[in-house]
Structures are given as C-alpha cells and as structure tokens.
N, CA, C and O atoms as CSV, one atom per row, in Angstrom:
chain,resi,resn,atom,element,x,y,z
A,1,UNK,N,N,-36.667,-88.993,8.414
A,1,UNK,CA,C,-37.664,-88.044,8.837
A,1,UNK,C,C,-38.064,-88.266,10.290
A,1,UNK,O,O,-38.277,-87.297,11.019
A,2,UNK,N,N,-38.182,-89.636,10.769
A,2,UNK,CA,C,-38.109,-89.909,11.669
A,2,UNK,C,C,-37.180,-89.311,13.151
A,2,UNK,O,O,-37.347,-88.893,14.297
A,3,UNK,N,N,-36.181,-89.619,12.189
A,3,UNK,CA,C,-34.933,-89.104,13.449
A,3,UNK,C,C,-35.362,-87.357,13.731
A,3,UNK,O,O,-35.825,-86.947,14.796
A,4,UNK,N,N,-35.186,-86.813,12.965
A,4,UNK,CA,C,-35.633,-85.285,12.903
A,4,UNK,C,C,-36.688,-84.820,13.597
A,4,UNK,O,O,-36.562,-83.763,14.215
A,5,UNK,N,N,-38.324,-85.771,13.619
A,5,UNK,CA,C,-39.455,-84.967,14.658
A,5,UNK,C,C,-38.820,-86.078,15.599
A,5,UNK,O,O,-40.033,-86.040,15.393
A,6,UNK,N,N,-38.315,-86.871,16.277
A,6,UNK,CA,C,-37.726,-87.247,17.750
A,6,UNK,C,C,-37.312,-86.383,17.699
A,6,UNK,O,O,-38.097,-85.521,18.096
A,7,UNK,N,N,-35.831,-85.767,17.220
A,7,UNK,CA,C,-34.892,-84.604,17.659
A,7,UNK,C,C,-35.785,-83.227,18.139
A,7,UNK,O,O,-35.752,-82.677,19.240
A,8,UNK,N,N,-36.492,-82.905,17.088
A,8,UNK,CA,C,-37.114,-82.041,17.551
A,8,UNK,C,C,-38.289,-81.755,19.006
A,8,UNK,O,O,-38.732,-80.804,19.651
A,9,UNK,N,N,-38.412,-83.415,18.961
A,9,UNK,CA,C,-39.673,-83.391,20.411
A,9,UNK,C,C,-38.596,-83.334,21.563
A,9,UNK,O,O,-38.756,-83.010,22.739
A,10,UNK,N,N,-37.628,-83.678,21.003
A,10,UNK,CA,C,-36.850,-83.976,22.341
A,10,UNK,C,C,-36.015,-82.067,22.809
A,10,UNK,O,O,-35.873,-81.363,23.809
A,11,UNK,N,N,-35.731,-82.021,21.502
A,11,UNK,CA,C,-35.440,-80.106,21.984
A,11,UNK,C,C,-36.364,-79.111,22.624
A,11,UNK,O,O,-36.123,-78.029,23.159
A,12,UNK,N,N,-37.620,-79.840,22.404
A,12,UNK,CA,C,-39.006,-78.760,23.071
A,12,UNK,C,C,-38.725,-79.192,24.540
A,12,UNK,O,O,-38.600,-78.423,25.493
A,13,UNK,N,N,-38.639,-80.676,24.566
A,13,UNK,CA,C,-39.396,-80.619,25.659
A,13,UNK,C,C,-38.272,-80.609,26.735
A,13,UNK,O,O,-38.626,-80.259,27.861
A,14,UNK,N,N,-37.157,-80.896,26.574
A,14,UNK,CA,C,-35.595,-80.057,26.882
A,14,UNK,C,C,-35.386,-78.820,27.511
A,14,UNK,O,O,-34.894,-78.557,28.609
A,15,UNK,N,N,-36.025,-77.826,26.277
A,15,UNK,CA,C,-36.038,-76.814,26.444
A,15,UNK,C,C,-37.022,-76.242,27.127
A,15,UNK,O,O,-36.771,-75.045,27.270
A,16,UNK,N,N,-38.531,-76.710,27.855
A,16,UNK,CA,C,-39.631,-76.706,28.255
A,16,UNK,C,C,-39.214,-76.848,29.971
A,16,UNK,O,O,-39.972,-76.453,30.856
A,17,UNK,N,N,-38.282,-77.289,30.153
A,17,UNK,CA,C,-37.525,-77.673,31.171
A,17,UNK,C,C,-37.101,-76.762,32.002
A,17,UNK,O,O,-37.580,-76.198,32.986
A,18,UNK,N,N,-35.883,-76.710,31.297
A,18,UNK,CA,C,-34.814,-75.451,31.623
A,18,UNK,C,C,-35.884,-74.326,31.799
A,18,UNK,O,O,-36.006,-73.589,32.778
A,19,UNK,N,N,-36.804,-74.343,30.402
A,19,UNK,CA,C,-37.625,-72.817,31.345
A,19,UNK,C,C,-38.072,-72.718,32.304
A,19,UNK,O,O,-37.937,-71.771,33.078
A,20,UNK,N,N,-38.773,-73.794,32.468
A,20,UNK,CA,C,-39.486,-74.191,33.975
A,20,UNK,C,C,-38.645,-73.828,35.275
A,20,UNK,O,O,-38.841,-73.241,36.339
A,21,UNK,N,N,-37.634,-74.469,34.645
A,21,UNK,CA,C,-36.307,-74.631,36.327
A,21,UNK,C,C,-36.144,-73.011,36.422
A,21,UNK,O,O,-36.380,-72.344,37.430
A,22,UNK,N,N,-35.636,-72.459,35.015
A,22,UNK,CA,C,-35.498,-71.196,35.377
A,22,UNK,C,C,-36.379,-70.247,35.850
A,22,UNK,O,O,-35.835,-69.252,36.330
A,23,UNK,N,N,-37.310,-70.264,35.853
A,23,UNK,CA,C,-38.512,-69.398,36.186
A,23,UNK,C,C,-38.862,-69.601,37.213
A,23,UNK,O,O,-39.742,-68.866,37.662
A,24,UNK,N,N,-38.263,-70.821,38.141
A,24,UNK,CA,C,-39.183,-70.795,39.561
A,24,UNK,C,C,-37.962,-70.892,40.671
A,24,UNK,O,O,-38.009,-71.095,41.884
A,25,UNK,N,N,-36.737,-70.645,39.683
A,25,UNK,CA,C,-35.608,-70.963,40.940
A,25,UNK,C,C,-35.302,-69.867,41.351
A,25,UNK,O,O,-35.003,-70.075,42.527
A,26,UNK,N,N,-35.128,-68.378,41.064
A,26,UNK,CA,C,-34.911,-67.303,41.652
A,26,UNK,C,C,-35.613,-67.075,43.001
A,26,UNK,O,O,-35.063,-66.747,44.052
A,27,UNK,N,N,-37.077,-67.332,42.768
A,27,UNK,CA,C,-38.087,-67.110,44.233
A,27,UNK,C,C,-37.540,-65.899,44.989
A,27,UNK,O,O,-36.689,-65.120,44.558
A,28,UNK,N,N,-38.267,-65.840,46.410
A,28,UNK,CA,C,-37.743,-64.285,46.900
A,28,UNK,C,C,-36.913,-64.683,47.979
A,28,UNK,O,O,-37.208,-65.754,48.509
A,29,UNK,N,N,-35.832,-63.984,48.469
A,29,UNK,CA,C,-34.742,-63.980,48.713
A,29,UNK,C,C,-34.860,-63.602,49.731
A,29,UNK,O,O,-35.810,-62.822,49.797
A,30,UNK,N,N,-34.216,-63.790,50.904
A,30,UNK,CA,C,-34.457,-63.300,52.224
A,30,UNK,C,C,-33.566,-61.860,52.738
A,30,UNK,O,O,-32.416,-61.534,52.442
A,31,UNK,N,N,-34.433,-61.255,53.495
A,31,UNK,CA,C,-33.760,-60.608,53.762
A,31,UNK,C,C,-32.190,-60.285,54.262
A,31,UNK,O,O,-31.878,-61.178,55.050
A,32,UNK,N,N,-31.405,-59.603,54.138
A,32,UNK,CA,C,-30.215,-59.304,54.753
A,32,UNK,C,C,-30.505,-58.722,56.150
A,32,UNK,O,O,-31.677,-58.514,56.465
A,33,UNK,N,N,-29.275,-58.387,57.196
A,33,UNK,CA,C,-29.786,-57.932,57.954
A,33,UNK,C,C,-29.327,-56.775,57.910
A,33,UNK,O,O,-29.874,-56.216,58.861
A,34,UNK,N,N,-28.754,-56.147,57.479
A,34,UNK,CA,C,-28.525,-54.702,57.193
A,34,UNK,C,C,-30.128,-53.875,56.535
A,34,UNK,O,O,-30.604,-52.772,56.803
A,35,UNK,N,N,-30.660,-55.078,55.520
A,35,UNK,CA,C,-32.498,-54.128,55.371
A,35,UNK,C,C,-32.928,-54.949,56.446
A,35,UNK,O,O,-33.821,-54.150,56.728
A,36,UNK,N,N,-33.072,-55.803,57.258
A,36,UNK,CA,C,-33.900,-55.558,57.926
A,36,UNK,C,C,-33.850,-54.301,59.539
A,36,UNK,O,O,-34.707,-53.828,60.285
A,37,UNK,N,N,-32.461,-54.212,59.434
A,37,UNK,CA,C,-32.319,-53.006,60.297
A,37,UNK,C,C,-33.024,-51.396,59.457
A,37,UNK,O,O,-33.716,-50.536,60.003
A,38,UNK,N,N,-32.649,-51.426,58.329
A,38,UNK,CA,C,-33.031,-50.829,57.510
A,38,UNK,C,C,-34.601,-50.491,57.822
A,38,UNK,O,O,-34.960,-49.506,58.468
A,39,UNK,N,N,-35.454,-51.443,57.274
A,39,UNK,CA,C,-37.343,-51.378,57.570
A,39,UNK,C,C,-37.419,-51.269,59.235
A,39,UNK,O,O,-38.381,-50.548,59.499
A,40,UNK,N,N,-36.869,-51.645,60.245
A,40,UNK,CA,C,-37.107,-51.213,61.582
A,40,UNK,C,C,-36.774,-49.949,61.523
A,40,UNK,O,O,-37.740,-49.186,61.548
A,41,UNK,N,N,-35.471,-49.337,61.436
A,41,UNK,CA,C,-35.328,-47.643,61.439
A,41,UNK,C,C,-36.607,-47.186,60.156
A,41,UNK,O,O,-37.255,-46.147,60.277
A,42,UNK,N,N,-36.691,-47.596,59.652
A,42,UNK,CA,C,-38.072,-46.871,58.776
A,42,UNK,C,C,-38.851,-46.773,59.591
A,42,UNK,O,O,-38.944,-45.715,60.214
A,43,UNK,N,N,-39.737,-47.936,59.878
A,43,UNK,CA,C,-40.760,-48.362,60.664
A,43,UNK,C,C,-40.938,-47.417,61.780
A,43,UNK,O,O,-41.939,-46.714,61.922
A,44,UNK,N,N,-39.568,-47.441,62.835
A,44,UNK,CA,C,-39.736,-46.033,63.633
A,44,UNK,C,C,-39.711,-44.536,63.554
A,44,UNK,O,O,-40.244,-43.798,64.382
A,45,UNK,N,N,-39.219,-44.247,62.763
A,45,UNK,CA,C,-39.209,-43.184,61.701
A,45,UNK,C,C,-40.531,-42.055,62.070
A,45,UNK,O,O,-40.750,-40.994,62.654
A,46,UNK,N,N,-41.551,-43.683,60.860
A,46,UNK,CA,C,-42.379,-43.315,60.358
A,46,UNK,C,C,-43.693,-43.022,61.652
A,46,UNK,O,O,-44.523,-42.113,61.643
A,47,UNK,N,N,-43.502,-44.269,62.836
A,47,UNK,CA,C,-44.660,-44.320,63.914
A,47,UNK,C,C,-43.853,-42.654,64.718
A,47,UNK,O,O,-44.671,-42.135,65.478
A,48,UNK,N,N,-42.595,-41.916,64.645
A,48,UNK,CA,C,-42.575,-40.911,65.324
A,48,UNK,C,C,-42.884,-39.899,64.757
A,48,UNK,O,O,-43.204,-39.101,65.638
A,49,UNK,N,N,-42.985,-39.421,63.735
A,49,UNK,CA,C,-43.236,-38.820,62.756
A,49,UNK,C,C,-45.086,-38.553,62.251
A,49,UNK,O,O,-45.627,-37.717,61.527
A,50,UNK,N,N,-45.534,-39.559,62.944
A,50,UNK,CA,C,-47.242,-39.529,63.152
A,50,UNK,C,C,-47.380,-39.285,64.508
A,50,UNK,O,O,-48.456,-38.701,64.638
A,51,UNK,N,N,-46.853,-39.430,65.575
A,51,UNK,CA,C,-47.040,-39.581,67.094
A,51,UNK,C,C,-46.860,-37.585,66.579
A,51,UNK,O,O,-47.800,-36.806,66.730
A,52,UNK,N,N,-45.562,-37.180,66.035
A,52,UNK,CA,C,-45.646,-35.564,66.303
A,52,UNK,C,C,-46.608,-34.837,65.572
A,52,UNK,O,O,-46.869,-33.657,65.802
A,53,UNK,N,N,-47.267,-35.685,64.485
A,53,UNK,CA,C,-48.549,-35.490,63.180
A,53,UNK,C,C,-47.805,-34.581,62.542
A,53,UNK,O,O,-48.056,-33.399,62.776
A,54,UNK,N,N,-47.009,-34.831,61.844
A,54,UNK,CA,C,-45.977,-34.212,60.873
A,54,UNK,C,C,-46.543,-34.307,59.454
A,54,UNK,O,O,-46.830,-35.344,58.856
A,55,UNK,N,N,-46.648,-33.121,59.042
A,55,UNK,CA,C,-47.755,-33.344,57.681
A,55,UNK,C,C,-46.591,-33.058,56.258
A,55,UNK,O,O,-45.454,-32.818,56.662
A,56,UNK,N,N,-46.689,-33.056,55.205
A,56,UNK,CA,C,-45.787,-32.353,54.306
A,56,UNK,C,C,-44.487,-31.895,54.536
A,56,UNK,O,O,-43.794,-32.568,55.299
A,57,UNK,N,N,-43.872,-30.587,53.882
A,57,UNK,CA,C,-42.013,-30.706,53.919
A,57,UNK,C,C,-41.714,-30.746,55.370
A,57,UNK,O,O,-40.535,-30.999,55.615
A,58,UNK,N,N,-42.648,-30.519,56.609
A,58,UNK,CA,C,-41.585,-30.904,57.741
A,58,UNK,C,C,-41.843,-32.359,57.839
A,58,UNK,O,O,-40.852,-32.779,58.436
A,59,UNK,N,N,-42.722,-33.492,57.553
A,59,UNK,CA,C,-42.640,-34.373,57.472
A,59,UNK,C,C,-41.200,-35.234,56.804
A,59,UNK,O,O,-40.740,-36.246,57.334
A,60,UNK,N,N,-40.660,-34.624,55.611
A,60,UNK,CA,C,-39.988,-35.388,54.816
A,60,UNK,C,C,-38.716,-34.826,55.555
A,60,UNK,O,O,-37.865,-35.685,55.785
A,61,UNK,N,N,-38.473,-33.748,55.905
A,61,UNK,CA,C,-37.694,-33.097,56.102
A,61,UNK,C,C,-37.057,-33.902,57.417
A,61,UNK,O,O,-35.856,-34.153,57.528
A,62,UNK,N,N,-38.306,-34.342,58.610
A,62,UNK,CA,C,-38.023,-34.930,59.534
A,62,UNK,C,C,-37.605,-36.511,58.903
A,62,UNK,O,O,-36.420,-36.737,59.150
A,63,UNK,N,N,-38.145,-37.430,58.302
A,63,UNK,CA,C,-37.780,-38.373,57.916
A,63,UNK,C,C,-36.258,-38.905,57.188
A,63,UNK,O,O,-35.714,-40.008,57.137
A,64,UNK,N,N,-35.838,-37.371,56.602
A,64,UNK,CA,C,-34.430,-37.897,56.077
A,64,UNK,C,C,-33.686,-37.927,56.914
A,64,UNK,O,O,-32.882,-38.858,56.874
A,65,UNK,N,N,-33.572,-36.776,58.257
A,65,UNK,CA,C,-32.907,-36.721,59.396
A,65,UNK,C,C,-32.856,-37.793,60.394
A,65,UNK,O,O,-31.917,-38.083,61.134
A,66,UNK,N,N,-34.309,-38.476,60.275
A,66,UNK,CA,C,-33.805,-39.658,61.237
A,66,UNK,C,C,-33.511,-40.627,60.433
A,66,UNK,O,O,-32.628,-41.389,60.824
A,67,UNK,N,N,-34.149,-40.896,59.079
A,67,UNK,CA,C,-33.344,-42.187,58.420
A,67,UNK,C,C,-31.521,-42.047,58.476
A,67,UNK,O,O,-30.621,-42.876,58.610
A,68,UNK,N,N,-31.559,-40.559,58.297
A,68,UNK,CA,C,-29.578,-40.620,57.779
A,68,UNK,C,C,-29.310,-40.992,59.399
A,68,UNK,O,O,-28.436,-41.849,59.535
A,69,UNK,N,N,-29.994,-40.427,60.835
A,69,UNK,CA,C,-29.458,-40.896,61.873
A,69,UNK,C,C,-29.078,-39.450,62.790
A,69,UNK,O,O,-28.556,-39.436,63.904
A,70,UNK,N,N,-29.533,-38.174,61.914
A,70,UNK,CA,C,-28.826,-37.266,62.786
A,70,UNK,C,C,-29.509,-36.537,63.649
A,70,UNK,O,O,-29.053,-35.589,64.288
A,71,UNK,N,N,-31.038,-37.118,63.708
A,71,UNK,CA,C,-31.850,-36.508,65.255
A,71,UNK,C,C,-31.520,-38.188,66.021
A,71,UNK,O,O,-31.134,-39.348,65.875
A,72,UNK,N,N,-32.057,-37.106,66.923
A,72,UNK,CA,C,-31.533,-38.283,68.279
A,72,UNK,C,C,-32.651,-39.313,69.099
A,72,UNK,O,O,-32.696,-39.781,70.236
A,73,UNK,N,N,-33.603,-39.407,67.766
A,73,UNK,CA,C,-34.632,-39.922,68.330
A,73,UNK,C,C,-34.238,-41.712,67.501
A,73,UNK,O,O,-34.178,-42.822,68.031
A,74,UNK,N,N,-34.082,-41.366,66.335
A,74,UNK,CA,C,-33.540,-42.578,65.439
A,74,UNK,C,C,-32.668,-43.644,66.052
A,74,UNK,O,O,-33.308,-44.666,66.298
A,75,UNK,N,N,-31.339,-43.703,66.382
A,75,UNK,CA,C,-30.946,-44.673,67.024
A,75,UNK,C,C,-31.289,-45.186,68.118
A,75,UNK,O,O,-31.255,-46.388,68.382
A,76,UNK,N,N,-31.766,-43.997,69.073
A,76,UNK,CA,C,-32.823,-44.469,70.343
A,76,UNK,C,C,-33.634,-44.666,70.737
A,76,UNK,O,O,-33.885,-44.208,71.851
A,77,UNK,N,N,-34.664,-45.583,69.968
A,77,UNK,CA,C,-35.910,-45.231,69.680
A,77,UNK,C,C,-35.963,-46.022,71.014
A,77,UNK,O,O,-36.302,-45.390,72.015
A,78,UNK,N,N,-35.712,-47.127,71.112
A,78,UNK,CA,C,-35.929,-48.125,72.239
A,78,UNK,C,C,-35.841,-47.512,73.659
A,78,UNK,O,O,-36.755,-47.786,74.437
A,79,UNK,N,N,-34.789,-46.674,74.093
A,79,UNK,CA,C,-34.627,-45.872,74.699
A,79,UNK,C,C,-35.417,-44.381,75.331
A,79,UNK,O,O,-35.283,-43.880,76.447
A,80,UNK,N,N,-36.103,-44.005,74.390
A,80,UNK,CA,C,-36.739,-42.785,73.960
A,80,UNK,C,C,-38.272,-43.488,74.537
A,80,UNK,O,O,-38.887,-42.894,75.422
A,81,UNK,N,N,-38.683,-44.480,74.092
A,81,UNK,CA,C,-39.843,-44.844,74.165
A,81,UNK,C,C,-40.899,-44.787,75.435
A,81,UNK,O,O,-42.025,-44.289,75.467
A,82,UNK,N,N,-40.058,-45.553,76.608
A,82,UNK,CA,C,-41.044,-45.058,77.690
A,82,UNK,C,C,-41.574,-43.961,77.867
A,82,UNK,O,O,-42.650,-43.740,78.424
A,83,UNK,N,N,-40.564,-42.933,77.220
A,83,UNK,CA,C,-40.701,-41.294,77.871
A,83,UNK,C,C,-41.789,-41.043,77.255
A,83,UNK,O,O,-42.759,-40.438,77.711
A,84,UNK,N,N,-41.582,-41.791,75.519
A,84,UNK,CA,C,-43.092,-41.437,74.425
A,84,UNK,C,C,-43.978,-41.510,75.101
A,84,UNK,O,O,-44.598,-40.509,75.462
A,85,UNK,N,N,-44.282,-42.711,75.459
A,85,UNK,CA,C,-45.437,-43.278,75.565
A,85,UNK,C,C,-46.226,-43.097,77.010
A,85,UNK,O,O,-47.200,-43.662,77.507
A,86,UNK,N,N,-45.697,-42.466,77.272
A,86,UNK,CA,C,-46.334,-41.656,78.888
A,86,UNK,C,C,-46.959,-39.877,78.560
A,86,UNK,O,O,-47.780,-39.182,79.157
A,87,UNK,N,N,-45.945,-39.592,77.106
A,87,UNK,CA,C,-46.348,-38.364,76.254
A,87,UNK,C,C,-47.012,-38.676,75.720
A,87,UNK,O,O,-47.324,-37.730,74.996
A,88,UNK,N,N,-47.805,-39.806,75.411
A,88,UNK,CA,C,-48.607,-39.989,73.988
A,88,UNK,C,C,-50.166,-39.547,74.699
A,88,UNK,O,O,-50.959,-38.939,73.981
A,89,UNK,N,N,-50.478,-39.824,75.872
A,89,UNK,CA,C,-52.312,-39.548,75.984
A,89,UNK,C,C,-52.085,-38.182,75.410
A,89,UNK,O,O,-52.110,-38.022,74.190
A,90,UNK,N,N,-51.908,-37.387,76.074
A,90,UNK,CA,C,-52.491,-35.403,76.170
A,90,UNK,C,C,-52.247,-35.237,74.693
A,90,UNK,O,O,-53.033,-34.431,74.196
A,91,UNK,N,N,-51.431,-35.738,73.891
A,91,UNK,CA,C,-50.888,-35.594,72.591
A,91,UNK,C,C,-52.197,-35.910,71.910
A,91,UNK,O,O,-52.727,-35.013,71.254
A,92,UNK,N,N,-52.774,-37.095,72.000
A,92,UNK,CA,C,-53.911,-37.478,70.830
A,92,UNK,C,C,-54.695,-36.699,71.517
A,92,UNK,O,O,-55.558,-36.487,70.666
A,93,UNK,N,N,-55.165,-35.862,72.849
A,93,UNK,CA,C,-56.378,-35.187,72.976
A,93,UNK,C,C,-56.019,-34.657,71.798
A,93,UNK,O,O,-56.823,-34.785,70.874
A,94,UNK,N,N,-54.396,-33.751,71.479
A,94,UNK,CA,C,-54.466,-32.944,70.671
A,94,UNK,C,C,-54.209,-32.730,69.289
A,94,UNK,O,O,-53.887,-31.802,68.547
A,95,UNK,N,N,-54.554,-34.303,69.210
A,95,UNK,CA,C,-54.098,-34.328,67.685
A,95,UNK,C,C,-55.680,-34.229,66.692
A,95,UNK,O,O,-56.761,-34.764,66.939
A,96,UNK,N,N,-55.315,-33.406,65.623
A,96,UNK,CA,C,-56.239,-33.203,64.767
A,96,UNK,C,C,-57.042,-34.190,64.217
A,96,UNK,O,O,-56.261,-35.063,63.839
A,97,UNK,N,N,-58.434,-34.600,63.913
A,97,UNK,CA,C,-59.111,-35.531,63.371
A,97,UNK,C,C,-58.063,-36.072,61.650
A,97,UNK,O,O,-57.184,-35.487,61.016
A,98,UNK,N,N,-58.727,-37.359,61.472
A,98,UNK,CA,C,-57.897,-37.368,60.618
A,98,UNK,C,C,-58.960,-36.959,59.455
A,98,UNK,O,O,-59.994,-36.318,59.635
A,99,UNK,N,N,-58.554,-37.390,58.424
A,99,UNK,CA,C,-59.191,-37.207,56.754
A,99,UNK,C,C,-60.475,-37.931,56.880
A,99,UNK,O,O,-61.545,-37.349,56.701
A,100,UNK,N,N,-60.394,-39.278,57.207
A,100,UNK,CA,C,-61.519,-39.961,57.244
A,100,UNK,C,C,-62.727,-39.826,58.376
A,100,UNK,O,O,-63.928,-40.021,58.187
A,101,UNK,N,N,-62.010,-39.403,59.713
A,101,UNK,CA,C,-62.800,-39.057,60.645
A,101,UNK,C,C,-63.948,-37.644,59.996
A,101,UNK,O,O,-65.168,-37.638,59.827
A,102,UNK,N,N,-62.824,-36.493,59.750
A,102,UNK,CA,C,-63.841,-35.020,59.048
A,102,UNK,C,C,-64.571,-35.493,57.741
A,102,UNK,O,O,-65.586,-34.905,57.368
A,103,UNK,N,N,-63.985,-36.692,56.957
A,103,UNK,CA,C,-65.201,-37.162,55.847
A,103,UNK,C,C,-66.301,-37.608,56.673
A,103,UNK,O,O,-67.309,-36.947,56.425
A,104,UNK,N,N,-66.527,-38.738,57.819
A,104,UNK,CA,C,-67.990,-38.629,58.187
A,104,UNK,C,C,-68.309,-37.881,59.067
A,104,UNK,O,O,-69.540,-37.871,59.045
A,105,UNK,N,N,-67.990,-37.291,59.776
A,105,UNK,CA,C,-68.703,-35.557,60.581
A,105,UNK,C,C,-68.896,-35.058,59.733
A,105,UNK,O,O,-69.385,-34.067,60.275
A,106,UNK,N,N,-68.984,-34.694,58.009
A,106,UNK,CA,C,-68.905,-33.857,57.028
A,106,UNK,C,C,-70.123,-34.748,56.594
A,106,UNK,O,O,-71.053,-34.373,57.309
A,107,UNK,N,N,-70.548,-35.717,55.790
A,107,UNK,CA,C,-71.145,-36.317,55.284
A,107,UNK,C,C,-72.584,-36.641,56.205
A,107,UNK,O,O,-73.637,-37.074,55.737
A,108,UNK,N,N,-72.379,-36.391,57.267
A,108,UNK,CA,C,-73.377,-36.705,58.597
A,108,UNK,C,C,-73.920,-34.934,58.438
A,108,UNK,O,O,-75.096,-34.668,58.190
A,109,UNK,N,N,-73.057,-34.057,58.593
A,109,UNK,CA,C,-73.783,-32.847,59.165
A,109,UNK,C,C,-74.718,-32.632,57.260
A,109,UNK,O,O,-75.870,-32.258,57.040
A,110,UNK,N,N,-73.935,-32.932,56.535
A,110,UNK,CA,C,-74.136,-32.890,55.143
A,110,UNK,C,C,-75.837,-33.930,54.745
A,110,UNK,O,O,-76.537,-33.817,53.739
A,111,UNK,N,N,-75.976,-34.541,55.532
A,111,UNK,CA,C,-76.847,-35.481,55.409
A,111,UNK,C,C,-78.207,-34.797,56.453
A,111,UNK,O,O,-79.323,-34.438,56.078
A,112,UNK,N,N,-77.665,-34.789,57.747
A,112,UNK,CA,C,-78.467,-33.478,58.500
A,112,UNK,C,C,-79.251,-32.556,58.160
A,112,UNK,O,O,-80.370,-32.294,58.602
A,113,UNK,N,N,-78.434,-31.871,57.064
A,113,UNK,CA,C,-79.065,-30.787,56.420
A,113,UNK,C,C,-79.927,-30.954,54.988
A,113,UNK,O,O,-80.640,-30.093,54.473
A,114,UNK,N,N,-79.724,-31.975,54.616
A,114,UNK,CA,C,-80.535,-32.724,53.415
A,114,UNK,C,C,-79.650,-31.620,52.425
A,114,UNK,O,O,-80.380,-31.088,51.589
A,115,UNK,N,N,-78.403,-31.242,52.379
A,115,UNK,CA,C,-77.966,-31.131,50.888
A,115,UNK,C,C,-78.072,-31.351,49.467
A,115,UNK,O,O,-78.392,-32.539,49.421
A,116,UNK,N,N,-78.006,-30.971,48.380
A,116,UNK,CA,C,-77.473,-31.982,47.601
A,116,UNK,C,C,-76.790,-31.298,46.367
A,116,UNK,O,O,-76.277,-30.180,46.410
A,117,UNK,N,N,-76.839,-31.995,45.415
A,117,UNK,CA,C,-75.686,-31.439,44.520
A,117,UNK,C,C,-74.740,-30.455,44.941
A,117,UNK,O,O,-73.962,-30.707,45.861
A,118,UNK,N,N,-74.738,-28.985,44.149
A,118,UNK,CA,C,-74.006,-28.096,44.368
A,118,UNK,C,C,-73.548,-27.675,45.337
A,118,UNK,O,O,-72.372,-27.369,45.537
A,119,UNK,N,N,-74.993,-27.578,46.484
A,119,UNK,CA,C,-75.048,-27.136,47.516
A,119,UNK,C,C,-74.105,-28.038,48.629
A,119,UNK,O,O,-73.318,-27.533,49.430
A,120,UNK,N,N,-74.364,-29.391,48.483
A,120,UNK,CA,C,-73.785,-30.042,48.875
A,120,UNK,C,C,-71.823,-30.570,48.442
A,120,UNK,O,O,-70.997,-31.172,49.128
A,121,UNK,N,N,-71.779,-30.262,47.702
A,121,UNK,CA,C,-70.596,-30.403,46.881
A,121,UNK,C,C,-69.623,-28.951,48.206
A,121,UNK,O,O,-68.850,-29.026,49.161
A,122,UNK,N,N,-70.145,-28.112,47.623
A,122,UNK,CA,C,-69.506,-26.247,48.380
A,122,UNK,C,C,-69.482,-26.803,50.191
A,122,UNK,O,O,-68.498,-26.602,50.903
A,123,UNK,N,N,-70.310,-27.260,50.515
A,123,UNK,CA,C,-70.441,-27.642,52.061
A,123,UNK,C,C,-69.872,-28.081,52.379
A,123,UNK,O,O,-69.215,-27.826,53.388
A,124,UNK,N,N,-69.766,-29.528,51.282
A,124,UNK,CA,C,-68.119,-30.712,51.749
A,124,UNK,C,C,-66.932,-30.196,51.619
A,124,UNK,O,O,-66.104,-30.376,52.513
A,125,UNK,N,N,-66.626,-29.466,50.495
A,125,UNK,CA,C,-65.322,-28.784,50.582
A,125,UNK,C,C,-64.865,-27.748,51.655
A,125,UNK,O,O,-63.694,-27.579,51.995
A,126,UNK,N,N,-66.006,-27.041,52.168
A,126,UNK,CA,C,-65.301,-26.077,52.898
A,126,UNK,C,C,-65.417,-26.776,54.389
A,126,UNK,O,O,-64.703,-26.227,55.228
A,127,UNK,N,N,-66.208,-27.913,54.868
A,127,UNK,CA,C,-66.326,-28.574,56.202
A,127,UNK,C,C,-64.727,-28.967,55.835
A,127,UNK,O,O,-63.774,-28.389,56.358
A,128,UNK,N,N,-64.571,-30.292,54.625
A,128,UNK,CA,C,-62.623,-30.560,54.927
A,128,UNK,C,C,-62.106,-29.751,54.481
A,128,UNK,O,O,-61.313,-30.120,53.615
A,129,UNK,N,N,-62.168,-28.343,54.704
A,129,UNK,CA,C,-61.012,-27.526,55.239
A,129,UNK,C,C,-60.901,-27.097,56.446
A,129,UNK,O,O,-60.209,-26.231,56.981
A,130,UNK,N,N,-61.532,-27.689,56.730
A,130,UNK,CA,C,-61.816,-26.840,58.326
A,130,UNK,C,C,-60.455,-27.936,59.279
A,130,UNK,O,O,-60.238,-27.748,60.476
C-alpha cells in the first residue's frame, strides 16, 4: 500500500511539473520583421488618414489602399513627410472639432442655459450634430 501512495505522490507532483514548465514556456514571442514593418505601414496609414480627417467608407476605403501599397503616400511616407508637415498648420485651422471637444461646448452651453431632462437631452443631441 505503501509503494502505491509514493507512486502516486510521485505522479502528481511529476505531473505538477510538466504543467508548470508548460504553461510558462510559450511566453510572447517577438516580433518578426515583416510585422513589424507591417504595424509601421499601419501606424502611418492610420496618422495620414487623420491628418486628411477621413471619417467612415472613405476612411476604410483609404486605408486598404495604402495598407495593400497602391496610393503613393504608403511606401513614402518618410519622403512625403516634410511636405506634410509644413501642410499640417492651415489644415487643423480646418479641421472639425472633435467628439469630445463638441461634448464640452455642448454640456457648457447646456449648463449655461440651466437645462434639464428632456429639454436638455433634445439640446445635446441636436448641438452634436452640428
């Protein structure tokens, strides 16, 4: 009887092992450099694609074109860039507030006016549409 609970302490704790080893030896894996070229062409993609404030299907529409590579802004971003970034002031005069900016101009003029419930509810919705 003896031999049998050794055998058995010795299969737990054996087997207590191997799980261990197995469970912590995968860990995360480093990148390749094919994704990390990969997340840089994203990465620029995505900062040109806000610089033009590309909202919905021309957004995505623009994003598959430069991920696949066939606008000419994608491989050259490095290239392209000074020119951006001498375009970028007059651009944010004209870029639209964002979501969070018209939530507090909305919530401020909304507060201004001492709103509330309903009244206030109809006010906020139609200020973020504006």
């Amino acid at each position: 009887m003896k031999k049998v609970l050794i055998f058995a302490f010795m299969f737990i704790f054996v087997a207590s092992v191997a799980f261990a080893a197995q469970a912590t030896a995968p860990g995360k894996k480093a990148a390749s450099p094919a994704q990390l070229a990969q997340q840089e062409k994203m990465k620029n993609c995505n900062k040109e694609a806000k610089e033009k404030a590309l909202k919905g299907d021309e957004r995505k529409t623009f994003m598959k074109k430069c991920l696949s590579g066939k606008t000419s802004s994608a491989p050259a971003t490095t290239t392209v860039a000074p020119a951006t970034t001498t375009a970028t002031p007059p651009a944010t005069a004209a870029v639209p507030p964002t979501q969070q900016e018209k939530m507090k101009a909305c919530n401020k003029d909304a507060k201004d006016k001492a709103l509330k419930g309903d009244e206030r509810k109809k006010f906020m919705s139609d200020c973020l549409k504006k």
